[in-house]
N, C-alpha and C positions, 0 to 999 in steps of 0.2 A: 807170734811166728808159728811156722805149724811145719810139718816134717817133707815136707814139699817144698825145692824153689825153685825160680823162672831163672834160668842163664841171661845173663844180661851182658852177651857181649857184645851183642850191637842188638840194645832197648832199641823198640818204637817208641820215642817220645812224640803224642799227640803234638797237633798246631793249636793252637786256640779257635773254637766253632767245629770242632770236631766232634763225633757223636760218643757224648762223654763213657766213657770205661774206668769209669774210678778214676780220677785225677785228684793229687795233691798239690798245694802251692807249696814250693820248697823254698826254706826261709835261714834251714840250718845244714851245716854238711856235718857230722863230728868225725872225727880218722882218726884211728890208731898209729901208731909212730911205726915201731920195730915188725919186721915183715911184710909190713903194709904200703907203707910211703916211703919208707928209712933200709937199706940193705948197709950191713956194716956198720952200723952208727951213723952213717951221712944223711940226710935227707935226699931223695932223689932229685936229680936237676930238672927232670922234665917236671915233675910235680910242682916243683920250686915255682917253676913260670906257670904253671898251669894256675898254682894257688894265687900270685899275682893279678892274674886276668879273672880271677873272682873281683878281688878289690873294687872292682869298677859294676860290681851289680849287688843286688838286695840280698845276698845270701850270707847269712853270716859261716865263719869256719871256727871251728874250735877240735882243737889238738887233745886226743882223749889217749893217756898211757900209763902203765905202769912205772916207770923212769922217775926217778929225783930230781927234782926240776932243777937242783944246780947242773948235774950233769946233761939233764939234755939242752939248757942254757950252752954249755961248754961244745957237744959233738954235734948241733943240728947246724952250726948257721948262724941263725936267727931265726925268731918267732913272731917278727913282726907280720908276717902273712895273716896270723889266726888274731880274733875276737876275741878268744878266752884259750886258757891250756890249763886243763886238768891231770895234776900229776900225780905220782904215787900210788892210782890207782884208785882216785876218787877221794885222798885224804888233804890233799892239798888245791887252791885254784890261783890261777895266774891271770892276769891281765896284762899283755905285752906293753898298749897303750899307755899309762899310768904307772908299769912299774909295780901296780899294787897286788896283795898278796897275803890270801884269805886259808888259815887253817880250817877243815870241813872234819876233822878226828882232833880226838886229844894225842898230845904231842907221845916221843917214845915214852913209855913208862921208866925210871930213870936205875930200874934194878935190873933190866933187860942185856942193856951193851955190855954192865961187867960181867954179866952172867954166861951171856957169851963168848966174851973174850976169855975167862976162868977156865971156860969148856978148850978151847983151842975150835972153835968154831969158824971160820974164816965168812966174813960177812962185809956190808956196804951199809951204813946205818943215813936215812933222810932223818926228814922232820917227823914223820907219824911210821914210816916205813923202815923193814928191815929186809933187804934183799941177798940172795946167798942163793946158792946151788942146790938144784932140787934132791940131790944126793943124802944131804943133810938134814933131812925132812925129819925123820926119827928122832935125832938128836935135838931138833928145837922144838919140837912138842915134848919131847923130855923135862925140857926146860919152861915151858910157856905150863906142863903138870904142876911143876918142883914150886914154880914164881906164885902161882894160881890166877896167871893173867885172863883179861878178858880179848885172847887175840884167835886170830883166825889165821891160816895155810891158804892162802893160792897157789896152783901151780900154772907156770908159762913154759910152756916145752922144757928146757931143762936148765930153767932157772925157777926162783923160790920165795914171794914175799911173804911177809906176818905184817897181819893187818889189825886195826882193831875194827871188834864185831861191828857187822852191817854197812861197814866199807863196801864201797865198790864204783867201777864207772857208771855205774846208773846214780847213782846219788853222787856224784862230782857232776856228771852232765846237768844232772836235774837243777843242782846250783845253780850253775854256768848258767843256764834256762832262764830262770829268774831272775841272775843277774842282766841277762841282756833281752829281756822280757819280749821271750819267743814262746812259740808251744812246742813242745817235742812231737807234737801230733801233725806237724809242719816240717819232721828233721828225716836224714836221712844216715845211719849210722855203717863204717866201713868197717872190718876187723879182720883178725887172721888167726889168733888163739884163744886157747882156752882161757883166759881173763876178758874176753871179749863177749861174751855170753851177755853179758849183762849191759852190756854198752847197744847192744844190734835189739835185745829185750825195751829198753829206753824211750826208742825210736819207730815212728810208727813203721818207717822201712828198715829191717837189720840185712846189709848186703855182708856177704862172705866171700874172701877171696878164694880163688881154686886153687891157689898152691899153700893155702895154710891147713887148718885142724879140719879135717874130716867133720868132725860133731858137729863144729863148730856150721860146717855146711849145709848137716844138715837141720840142722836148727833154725838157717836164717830163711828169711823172707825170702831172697834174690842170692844168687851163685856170677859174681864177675870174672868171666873165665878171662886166661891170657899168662904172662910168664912171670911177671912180676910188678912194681911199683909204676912202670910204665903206662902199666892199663891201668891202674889206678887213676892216671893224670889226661889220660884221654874219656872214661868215665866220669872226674870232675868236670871236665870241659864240655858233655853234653848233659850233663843235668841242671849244670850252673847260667845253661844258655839258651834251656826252653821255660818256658812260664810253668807249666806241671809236670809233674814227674805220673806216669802211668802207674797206677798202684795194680798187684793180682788181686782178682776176685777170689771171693771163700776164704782170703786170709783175712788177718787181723780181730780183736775183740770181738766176741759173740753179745747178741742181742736176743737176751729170752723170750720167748713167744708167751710159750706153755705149754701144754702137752695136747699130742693127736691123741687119736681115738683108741689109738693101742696102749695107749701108757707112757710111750716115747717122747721125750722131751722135743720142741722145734726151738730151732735159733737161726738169728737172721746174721750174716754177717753186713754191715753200713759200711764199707769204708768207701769214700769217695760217691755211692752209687744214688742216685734218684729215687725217690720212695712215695708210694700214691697210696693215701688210707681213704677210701671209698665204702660212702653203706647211709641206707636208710638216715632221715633225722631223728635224732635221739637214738642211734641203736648202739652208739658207745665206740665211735670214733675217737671222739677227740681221751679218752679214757685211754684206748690203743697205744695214741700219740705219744701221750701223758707215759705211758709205759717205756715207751721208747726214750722218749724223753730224759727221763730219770737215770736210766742204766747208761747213754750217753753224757750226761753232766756227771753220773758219779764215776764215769774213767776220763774225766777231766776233759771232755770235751767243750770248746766254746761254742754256745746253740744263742741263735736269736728267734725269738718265738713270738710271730705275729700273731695275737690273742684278740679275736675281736669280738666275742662274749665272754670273755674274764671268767674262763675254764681252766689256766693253768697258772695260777694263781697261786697254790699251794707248793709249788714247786719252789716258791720260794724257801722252805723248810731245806733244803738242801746247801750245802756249802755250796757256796761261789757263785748264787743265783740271787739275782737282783731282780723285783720287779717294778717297771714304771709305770704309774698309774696316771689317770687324766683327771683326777678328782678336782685341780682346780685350771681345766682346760686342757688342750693338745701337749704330748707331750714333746722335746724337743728333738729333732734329728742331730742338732749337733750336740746334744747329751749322751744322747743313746751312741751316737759314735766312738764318743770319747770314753765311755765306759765299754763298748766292744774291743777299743783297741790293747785291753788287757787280755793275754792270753787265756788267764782261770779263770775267767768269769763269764758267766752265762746270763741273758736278760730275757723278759718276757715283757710285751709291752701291749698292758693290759689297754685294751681301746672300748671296753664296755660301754662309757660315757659317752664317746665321742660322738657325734649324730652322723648318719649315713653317709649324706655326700663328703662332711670332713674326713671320713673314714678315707674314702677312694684317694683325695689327693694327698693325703697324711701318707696313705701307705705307697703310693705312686713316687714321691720323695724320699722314704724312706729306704725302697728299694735301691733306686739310683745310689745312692750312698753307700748301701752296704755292698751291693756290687763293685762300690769304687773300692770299696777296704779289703774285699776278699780277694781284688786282682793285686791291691798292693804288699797285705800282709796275710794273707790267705786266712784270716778269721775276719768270721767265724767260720767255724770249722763247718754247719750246719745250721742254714736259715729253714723255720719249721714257721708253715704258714697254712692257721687254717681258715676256713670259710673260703677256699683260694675259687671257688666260680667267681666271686666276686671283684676279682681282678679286673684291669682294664687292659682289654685285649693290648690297647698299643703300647702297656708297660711289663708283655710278656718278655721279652729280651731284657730288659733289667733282671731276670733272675740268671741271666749267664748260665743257662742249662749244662753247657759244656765243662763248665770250670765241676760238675755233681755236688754232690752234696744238698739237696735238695728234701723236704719232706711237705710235702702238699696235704694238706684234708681236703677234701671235700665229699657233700651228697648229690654231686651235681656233674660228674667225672667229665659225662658230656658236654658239656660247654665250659670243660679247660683250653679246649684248642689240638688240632693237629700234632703241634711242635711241643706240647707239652705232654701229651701223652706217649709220643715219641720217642721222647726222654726220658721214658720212666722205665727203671729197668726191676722195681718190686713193688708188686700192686696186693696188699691187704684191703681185705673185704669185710665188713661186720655187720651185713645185712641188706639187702637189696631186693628189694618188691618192686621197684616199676622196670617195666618192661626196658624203654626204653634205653635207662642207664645200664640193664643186662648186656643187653645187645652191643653197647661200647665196649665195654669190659672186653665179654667175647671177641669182636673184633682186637681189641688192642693185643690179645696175649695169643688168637689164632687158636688153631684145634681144629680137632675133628667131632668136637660136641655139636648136639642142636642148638638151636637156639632154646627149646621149648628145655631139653635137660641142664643149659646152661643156667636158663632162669630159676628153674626148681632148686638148681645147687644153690645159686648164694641166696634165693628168696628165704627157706626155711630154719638159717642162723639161729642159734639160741643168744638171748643177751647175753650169755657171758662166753658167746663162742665168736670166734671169726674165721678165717680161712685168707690163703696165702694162694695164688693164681699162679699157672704156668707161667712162666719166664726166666724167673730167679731159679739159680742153680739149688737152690732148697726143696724146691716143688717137686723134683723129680718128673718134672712134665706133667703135672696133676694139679685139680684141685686138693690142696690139703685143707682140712677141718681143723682145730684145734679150740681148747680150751684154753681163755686166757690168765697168764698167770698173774700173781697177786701184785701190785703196788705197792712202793715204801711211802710215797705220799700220798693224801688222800685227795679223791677228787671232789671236784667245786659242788655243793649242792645248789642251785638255784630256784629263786623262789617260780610258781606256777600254782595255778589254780584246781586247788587239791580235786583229785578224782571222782571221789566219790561226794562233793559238796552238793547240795540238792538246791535247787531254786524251788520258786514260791509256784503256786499254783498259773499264775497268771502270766508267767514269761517260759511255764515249760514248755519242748515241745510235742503240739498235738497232733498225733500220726491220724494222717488222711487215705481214706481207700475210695476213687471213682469220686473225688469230690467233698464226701460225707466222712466225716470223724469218725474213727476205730474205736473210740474211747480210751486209747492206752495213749499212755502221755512219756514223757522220759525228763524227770526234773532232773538229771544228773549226768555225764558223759558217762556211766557207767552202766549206767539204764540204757543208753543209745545205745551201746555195745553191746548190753547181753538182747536188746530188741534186732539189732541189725543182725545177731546172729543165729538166730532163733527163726525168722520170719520166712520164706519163700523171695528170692530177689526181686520178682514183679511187683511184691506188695508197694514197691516205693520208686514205682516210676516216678509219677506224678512229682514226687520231691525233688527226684534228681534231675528233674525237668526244668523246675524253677530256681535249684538252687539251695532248695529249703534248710539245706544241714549245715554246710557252711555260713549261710548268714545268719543260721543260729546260734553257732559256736562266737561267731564275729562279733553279734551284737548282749550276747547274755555272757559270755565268757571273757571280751574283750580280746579273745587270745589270737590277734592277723594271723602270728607263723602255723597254728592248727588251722587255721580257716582257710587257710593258700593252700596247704598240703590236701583238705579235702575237694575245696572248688577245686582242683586241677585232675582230681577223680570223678567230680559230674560233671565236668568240662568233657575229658574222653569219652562217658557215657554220652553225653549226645552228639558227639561226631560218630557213637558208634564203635569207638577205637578200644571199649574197656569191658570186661565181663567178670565175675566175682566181684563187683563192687563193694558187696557188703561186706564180705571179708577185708577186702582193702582198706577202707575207711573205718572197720573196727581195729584193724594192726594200724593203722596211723595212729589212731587214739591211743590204742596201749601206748604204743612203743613212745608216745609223748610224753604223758604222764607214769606209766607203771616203769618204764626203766631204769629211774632212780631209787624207787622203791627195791625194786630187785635187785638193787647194788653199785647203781652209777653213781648215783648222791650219796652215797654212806660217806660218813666223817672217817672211816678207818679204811687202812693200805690194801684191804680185799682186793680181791678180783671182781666183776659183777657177777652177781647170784649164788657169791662162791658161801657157803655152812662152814658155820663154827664146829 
C-alpha cells in the first residue's frame, strides 16, 4: 500500500473485454467487525442482506476482528454469512459451517489473569486474548515487565489488547487463506482502525473507511467514502457482482529492474498490468523474465510459465515452483491444472522436447484451460509466455488480455498482432538491431523520436543492460537505460557450438573477391567476425549474393537458428532493404554465442556481465 488512495465511492468497475487497467479476479472479501459493518455491537442490517447475496457467488467472506469469539457469537446475530471468522485478533479461527475451531497463539499464559486481577485491573480475558481499556496501558506492561512475558499492546481507539508476539490479523487471515485455499493476491481487505493496518497489508487491495483512523487512510490502497456501515454494504454489493475489481496503477509490490545510469534504482510495479520483453536473440530476454519471474513467486505470486526452450528451469530452486517436464512425452493439461489450482504454487512447463508442431497444439489447449481457471479462480495470478510470436494467431483471445496479468517474450514483437500489442501497457527492451522490429516498438509506445534515433536507442544495449519504453508510469515518457540487476536463481546454460572451435581446412570458409580466392579462410565463427569486421563491406558481395555465410554456418555448424538470423540479412541485402551488413551478422554472431559467456549462462544468480 503506498501513501496515496483512489476514493472509491462510486469505483468504475471494468465489464469483461475491456482494455485492461490492472484488473483482479476477486475471490475473498475479509471485514472487520466494529466500526466497519457493526455500529453498537449489532451487525448492520443492510450489510446483513448484502452479505447474504454474496452466498450465491464465488467470493468467499471472512470476518477479520479483534472481538472474543464467544462474545461476538453472542452480539452479531449470527456468522453463518462468513466462510471463515478470525477472532481475537488473528489468535483464534472460526469455521461457522463445522462448528470447528482452531487456536493460531498459545493459549493465556496462566500467571496473567491473577496478576491482573491482584493489580485491581478491570479486564475481559478470551482464549489467547486480554482486552481492557486503553487507559490502562501502563499498568499492564508493568505487568507483562514483572511476569517477563512474551506479549504485545495493540491499541483500537480506546480500548486495549495483550497479544502474544506476532499476532495479528494478517497471520489469522493468512490461515483462513490456507484453510480455504485462496490467494490473498485475489482478496480485498475492509477496516477502520488502527488494529487493521495489518489486515488491508494482507491483501492485495487494503480499502479504508472514511469515518475511521485517519493513518489508517492513509496507508490504504482505496479510501470508501460515505457515513457508515451502509456504504460498506453497497460497496460489497458492487465488487461481489463484477468479475474484477479495477486495481490503481503504481501501487502494490515493486519489481527491481536495477539501476539507471545515474545510480538510481528502477522498479516496475506488475499488478494486474501486461508486460512485453522484447530484444535481439540471445540478448538476455528470457534472463529479464527470469528476473521478474523470481521476485514475483517469492511474494507468493501463482505464475504459469510457458518454457519452450527449457530456460526457466532453475526456477525451480525456489519455494512453491514446480516444474513439468516432457522427458517421457507431452506433458498433461489436466495435471498442470490441477496443480495450478493451488494458490502457492507456481509451475513452469518446460516444452524443450516436445517437437514443433506438438508444441503449437499443446500450447493452443493449454491456453484455453488456463483462461478457463483464471476467469474461475483468478489463478494464476500471471501466465509468462515465451517465444509468444509463435502463437496461433486464432488462439490470441485465449489469453483473455483484459482479465492483465500477462507477460509475453518475444524477438519478434512484430508479429504478436494488433490486439496484443495493444494490450501491452510495459514494454522492456534488451536489445534490438533490425530495423523493422524498431519501428513497431516506436509505433506501439508513440513519440516524437525518429525512427533513425529510435533505432540507435534500443540497437546499442549492453548484454547486461536493457531499457524500459515510454508508456509505463516508470519511464517518465522516456527511454530509460538501466543495468540489470542480479538474480537469486541461475539461468539455464545451454549447450551450442563453442565459438571459437576451428574446423578443418577443407569445410572452412574460403573468402572470394571477383570470383578468385583472397586466400584468407575463416575456420572458426570467430574468424568470420573479426574478417567481417575488419574488411570494407563490398568485399563480399558476391557471398551475400549467393548466400554464402549462412549456408556455411547451416552446413558446418548445423546451427538453422544462426543460419535463419543471418539468411534473413542477405535476404535484405539483395532486395536492397539492408546496409552495415557486416556489422549485423558479426552482432548476430556474438550476441549467439558470446552472451552466455558474458553472463547469460553462468551457473550463479549474477546479473549478465555483472564482476565479482
Amino acid at each position: 500500500m503506498t501513501d496515496s488512495a483512489r476514493d472509491l465511492s462510486n469505483p468504475q468497475l471494468p465489464d469483461v473485454g475491456e482494455s485492461p487497467r490492472g484488473n483482479m479476479r476477486l475471490t475473498l472479501l475479509a471485514l472487520d467487525y466494529d466500526g466497519t459493518i457493526a455500529e453498537r455491537d449489532q451487525l448492520n442490517e443492510e450489510v446483513r442482506r448484502a452479505l447474504a447475496r454474496v452466498s450465491g457467488t464465488d467470493v468467499l467472506l471472512v470476518l477479520v476482528t479483534g472481538r472474543i469469539l464467544a462474545d461476538l457469537q453472542r452480539v452479531s446475530g449470527g456468522l453463518d454469512a462468513f466462510d471463515a471468522v478470525v477472532a481475537e485478533n488473528g489468535a483464534v479461527l472460526h469455521f461457522p459451517d463445522s462448528d470447528r475451531q482452531i487456536l493460531l497463539a498459545d493459549p493465556l499464559e496462566p500467571a496473567l489473569v491473577p496478576e491482573l486481577t491482584r493489580r485491581k485491573i478491570p479486564f475481559v480475558a478470551g482464549t489467547c486474548l486480554v482486552e481492557l481499556e486503553a487507559k490502562y496501558a501502563q499498568a499492564v506492561l508493568s505487568v507483562i515487565h514483572d511476569l517477563e512475558l512474551p506479549l504485545v499492546l495493540v491499541f483500537n481507539q480506546a480500548r486495549l489488547m495483550v497479544l502474544p508476539e506476532a499476532v495479528s490479523k494478517r497471520t489469522g487471515l493468512r490461515a483462513a487463506a490456507r484453510v480455504l485455499r485462496v490467494s490473498l493476491h485475489n482478496a480485498v481487505a475492509v477496516g477502520n482502525g488502527e488494529n487493521d493496518h495489518e489486515l488491508l497489508r494482507a491483501c492485495e487491495i487494503g480499502v479504508a473507511v472514511a469515518w475511521g483512523s485517519p493513518a489508517l487512510q492513509r496507508a490504504a490502497d482505496e479510501v470508501l467514502q460515505g457515513m457508515g456501515p451502509a456504504a460498506v454494504a453497497k460497496f460489497i454489493d458492487r465488487v461481489t457482482t463484477q468479475p474484477n475489481f479495477s486495481l490503481s496503477q503504481g501501487k502494490g509490490p515493486a519489481l527491481y529492474l536495477g539501476l539507471r545510469p545515474d545510480g538510481a534504482p528502477l522498479a516496475l510495479t506488475p499488478r494486474g498490468r501486461n508486460m512485453l520483453i522484447v530484444g535481439d536473440r540471445h540478448s538476455g530476454k528470457s534472463w529479464l523474465a527470469g528476473l521478474l519471474c523470481e521476485q514475483l513467486m517469492l511474494q507468493h505470486y501463482s505464475l504459469c510459465v510457458i518454457d519452450p526452450e527449457g530456460d526457466y528451469v532453475t526456477l525451480e530452486r525456489l519455494p512453491g515452483v514446480i516444474v513439468v517436464n516432457e522427458e517421457e512425452g507431452r506433458p498433461s493439461v489436466d495435471q498442470i491444472e490441477q496443480v495450478l489450482s493451488y494458490p502457492d504454487i507456481s509451475l513452469v512447463v518446460n516444452l524443450l522436447r516436445v517437437p514443433r508442431d506438438e508444441k503449437h497444439l499443446f500450447v493452443g489447449a493449454l491456453l484455453e484451460r488456463i483462461a478457463e481457471l483464471r476467469r474461475r479462480s483468478g489463478l494464476p495470478h500471471r501466465l509468462v509466455i515465451d517465444e509468444a510470436q509463435f502463437l496461433d494467431p486464432g488462439k490470441l483471445h485465449l489469453l483473455d488480455l483484459g482479465a492483465g496479468g500477462h507477460m509475453l517474450v518475444s524477438h519478434r514483437a512484430a508479429e504478436l498482432g494488433s490486439e496484443v500489442l495493444a494490450a501491452t501497457e510495459a514494454v522492456l527492451v534488451t536489445g534490438c538491431s533490425e530495423g523493422t522490429e524498431a519501428e513497431a516498438l516506436r509505433r506501439l509506445v508513440g513519440g516524437a523520436r525518429s525512427t533513425k534515433d529510435w533505432s540507435a536507442a534500443l540497437g546499442d544495449l549492453e548484454i547486461d543492460e536493457a531499457a524500459l519504453l515510454p508508456g509505463a508510469e516508470e519511464s517518465g515518457g522516456e527511454i530509460v537505460r538501466f543495468r540489470l540487476a542480479s538474480r537469486v536463481t541461475p539461468h539455464v546454460r545451454h549447450k551450442a557450438t563453442p565459438f571459437e572451435t576451428a574446423s578443418s581446412d577443407e569445410i572452412a570458409f574460403v573468402f572470394v573477391h571477383n570470383g578468385v580466392p583472397t586466400g584468407q579462410r575463416a575456420r572458426s565463427l570467430k574468424d568470420l567476425v573479426v574478417m567481417l569486421s575488419a574488411a570494407p563491406e563490398h568485399t563480399f558481395d558476391s557471398h551475400l549474393e549467393h548466400g554464402d555465410f549462412s549456408r556455411w554456418v547451416q552446413d558446418v555448424f548445423a546451427d538453422s537458428e544462426l543460419a535463419t538470423e543471418i539468411r534473413s540479412i542477405e535476404t535484405a541485402w539483395q532486395a536492397g532493404r539492408s546496409d552495415r551488413f557486416c556489422a549485423r551478422i558479426a552482432r548476430v554472431i556474438r550476441n549467439h554465442y558470446l552472451a552466455r559467456q558474458a553472463g547469460l549462462g553462468a551457473t550463479s544468480g549474477e546479473a549478465p556481465g555483472s564482476k565479482r
